[in-house]
C-alpha positions in Angstrom: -28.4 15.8 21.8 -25.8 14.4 19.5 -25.0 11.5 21.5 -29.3 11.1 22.0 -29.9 11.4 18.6 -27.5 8.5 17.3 -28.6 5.7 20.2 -32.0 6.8 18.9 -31.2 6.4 15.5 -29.5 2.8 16.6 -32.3 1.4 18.0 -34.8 2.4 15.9 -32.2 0.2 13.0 -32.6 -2.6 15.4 -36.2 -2.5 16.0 -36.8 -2.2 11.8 -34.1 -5.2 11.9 -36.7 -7.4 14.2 -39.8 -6.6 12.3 -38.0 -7.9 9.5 -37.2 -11.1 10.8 -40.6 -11.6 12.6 -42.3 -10.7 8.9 -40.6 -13.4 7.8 -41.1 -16.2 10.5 -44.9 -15.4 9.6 -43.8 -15.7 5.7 -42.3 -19.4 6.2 -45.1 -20.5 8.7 -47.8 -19.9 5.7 -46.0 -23.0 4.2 -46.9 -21.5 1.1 -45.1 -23.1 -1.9 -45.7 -19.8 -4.2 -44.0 -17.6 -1.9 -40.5 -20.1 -1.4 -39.1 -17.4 -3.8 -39.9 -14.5 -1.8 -38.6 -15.5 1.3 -35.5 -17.2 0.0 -35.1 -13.5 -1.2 -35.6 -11.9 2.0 -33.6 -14.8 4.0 -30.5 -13.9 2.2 -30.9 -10.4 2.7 -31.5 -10.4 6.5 -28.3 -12.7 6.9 -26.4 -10.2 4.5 -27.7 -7.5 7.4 -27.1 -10.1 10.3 -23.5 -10.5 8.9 -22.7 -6.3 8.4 -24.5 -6.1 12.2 -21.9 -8.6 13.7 -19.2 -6.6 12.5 -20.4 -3.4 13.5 -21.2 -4.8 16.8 -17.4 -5.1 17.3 -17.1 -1.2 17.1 -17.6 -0.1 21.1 -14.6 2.4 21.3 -15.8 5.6 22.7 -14.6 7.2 19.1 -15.5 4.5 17.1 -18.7 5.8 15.5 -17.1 8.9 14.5 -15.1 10.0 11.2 -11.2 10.1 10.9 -8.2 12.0 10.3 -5.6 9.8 8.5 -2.3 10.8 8.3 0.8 9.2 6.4 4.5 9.9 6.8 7.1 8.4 4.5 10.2 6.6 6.3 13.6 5.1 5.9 14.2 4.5 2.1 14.6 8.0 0.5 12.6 8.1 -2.9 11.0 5.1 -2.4 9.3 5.5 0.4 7.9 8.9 -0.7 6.3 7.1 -3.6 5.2 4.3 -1.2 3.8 7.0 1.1 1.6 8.1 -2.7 0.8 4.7 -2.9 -0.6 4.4 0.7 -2.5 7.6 0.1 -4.2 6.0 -3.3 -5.2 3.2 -1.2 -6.7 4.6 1.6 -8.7 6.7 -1.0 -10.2 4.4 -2.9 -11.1 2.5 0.0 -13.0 5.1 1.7 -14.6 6.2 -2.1 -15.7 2.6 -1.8 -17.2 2.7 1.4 -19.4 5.9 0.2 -17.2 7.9 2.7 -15.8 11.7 2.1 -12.4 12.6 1.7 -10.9 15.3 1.6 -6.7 16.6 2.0 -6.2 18.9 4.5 -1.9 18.9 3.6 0.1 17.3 1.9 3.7 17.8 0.7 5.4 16.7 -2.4 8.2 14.8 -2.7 11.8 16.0 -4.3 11.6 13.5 -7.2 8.5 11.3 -6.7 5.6 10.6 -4.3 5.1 12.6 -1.5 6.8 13.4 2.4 3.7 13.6 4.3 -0.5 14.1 3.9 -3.2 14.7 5.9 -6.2 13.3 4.7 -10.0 13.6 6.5 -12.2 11.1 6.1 -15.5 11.8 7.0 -18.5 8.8 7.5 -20.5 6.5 10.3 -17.3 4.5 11.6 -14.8 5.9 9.7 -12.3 5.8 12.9 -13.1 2.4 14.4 -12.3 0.7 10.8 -9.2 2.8 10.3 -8.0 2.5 14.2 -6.5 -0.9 12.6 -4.1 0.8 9.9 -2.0 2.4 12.7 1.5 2.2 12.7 4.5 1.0 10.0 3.9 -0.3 6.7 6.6 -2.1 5.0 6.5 -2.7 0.9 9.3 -5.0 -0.7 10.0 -4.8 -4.5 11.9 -4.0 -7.1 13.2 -0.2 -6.9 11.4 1.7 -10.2 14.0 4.5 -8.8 16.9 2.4 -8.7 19.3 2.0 -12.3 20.0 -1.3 -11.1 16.1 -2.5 -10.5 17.4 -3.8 -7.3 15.1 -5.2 -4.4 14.2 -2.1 -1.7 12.4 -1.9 1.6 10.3 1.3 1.8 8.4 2.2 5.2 6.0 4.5 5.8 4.1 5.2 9.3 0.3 5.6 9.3 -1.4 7.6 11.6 -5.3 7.4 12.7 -7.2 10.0 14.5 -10.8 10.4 15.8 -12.2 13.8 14.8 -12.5 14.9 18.0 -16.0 17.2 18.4 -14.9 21.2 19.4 -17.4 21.0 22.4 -15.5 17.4 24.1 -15.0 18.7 27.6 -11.8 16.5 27.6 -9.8 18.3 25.3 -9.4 22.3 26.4 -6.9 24.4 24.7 -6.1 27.7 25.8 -5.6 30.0 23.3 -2.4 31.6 24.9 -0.6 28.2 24.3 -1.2 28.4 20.5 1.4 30.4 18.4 -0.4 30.9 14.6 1.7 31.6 11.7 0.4 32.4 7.8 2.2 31.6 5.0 1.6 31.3 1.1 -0.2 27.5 0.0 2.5 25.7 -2.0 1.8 23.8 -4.9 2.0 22.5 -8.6 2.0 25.9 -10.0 -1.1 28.1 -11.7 -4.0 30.0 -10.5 -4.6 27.0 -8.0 -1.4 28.5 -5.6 -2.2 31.0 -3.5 -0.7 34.6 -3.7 -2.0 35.6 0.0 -0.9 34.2 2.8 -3.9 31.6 3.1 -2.1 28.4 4.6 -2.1 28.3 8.5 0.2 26.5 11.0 -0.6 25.8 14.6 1.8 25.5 17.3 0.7 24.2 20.6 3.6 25.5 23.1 3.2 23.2 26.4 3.3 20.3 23.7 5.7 21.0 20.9 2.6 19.7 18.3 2.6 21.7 15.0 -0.2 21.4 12.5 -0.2 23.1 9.1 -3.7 23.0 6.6 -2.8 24.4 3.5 -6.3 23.1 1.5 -8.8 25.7 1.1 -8.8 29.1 -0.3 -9.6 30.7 3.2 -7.3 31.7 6.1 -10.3 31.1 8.1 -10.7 27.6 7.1 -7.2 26.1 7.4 -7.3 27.8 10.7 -10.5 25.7 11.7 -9.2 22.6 10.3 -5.8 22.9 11.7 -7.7 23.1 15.2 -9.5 20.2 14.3 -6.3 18.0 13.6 -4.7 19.6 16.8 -7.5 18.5 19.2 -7.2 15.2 17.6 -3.1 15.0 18.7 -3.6 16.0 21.9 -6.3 13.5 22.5 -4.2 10.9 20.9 -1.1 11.8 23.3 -3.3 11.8 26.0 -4.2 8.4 25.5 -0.9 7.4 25.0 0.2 8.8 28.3 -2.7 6.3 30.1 -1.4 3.6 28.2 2.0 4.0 28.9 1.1 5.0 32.7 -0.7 1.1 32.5 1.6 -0.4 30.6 4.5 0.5 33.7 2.3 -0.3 36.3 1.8 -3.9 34.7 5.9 -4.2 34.0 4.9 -4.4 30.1 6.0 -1.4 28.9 8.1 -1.1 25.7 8.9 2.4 23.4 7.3 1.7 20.2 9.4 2.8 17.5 9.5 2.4 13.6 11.4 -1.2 14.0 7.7 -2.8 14.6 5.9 -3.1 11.1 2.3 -4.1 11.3 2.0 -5.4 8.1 4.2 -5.7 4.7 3.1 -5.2 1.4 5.8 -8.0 -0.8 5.7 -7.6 -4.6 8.8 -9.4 -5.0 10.2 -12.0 -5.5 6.5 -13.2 -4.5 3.1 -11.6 -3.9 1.7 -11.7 -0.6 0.4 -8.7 2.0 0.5 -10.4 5.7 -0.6 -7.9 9.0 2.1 -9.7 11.4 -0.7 -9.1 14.6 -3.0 -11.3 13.0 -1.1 -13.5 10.8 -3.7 -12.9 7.9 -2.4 -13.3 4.3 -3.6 -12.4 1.0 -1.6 -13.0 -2.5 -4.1 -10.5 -4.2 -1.2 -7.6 -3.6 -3.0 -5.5 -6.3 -6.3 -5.7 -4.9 -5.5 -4.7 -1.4 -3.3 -1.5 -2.8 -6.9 -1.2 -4.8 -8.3 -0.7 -1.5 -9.6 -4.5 -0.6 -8.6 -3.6 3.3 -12.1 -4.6 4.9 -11.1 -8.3 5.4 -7.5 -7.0 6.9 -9.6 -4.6 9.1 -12.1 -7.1 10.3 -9.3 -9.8 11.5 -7.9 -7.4 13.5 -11.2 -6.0 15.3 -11.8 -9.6 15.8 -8.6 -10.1 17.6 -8.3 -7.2 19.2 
């Protein structure tokens, strides 16, 4: 019903889509001068639509269409890259706030002076995974060390992970309950009433695997427990994948281990300004912007090359 109810909803956009333009083939054949405002109007608008429709169009994963779980891990680089992980996390934010998409941190741990080691973020909207599938992998920032007494130049990394929320009924992810070890533990955090004196925060262990998940977020032992499942069916559909690909990858001699050497795109702030994805080759010296959230023309070279 779910997967009825959206190619319904789809082609029901599309039909309202060729009304539109049929509307205004009628409009222009009138030759009316008193309506060339009107219809210059509605001609902008429907190539606006055409334009967001094209894009779209590019979306035909299988878990394109649905939301995300975005996880980000800081790297090689010590302080550094803990506060670029924190600034990774504001950007991804604000461009899903942007977008009109939900967010909302499932865990997240702190970093020992700045920043933070790790977070786990959902981010809930129509397409939320088939734009983020493009931010997978290492990100690489170059600047001048606010950590460092010197103000020497660093290299922070920090590894970005994308997930497709994978629904609890998908026949292709079955977990037996035996394999999961659960532990409880008490929610860290800044301090005051908002840390948890029970034993609230939940991690998962999935023992043929070796995957652990911990979700620390909401008040309710019940709830992390549900949300931790969530991100669990998530990485075992993503290694799953990954063992096809690697399985194909052999079988066509092409097979390579990725590993954190392989940066998809860097972030310079000094000693000039530029953000370049190295798949795509596309540049932009607006570095503020981008870590504002301006990621869609990023996201859309890369769906267009991909």
């Amino acid at each position: 019903m779910k997967q009825h109810n959206a190619l319904k909803t789809e082609v029901e956009s599309w039909r309202a889509f060729s009304r539109r333009l049929h509307d205004a083939l009628e409009l222009a054949q009138l030759d009316d001068e008193s309506l060339r405002g009107e219809l210059e109007t509605e001609i902008s608008s429907l190539e606006t639509e055409l334009n967001k429709r094209s894009f779209t169009a590019m979306f035909s994963g299988k878990y394109d269409r649905d939301s995300a779980i975005l996880a980000i891990h800081a790297g090689a680089g010590g302080t550094d890259s803990q506060d670029w992980a924190a600034m990774l996390q504001r950007m991804y934010l604000r461009w899903a706030e942007d977008r009109g998409f939900q967010t909302e941190i499932f865990d997240s741990t702190s970093g020992e002076e700045a920043g933070i080691k790790s977070v786990t973020i959902e981010v809930d909207g129509e397409y939320a995974f088939g734009y983020l599938r493009s931010e997978k992998g290492v990100h690489r920032l170059v600047r001048l060390s606010p950590f460092d007494s010197a103000h020497r130049r660093h290299t922070s990394f920090a590894l970005v992970e994308i997930l497709p929320q994978v629904a609890m009924d998908d026949a292709e992810i079955q977990i037996d309950p035996s394999e999961i070890k659960m532990d409880v533990f008490r929610s860290s955090g800044a301090g005051g009433q908002n840390v948890q004196k029970n034993a609230t925060a939940v991690r998962l262990t999935h023992i043929p695997t070796g995957i652990v998940v911990t979700c620390q977020n909401e008040r309710s032992q019940t709830q992390n427990r549900e949300f931790a499942m969530r991100i669990l069916r998530a990485r075992l559909l993503e290694l799953r994948q990954a063992e096809r690909e690697e399985e194909r990858a052999v079988l066509r001699g092409e097979y390579t281990k990725a590993e954190w050497g392989s940066q998809i795109r860097s972030y310079v702030l000094h000693p000039y300004q530029m953000v370049k994805d190295h798949r795509t080759d596309h540049e932009s010296g607006n570095t503020q912007a981008v870590l504002d959230g301006e990621l869609d023309e990023f996201m859309e070279a890369f769906l267009r090359k991909a």
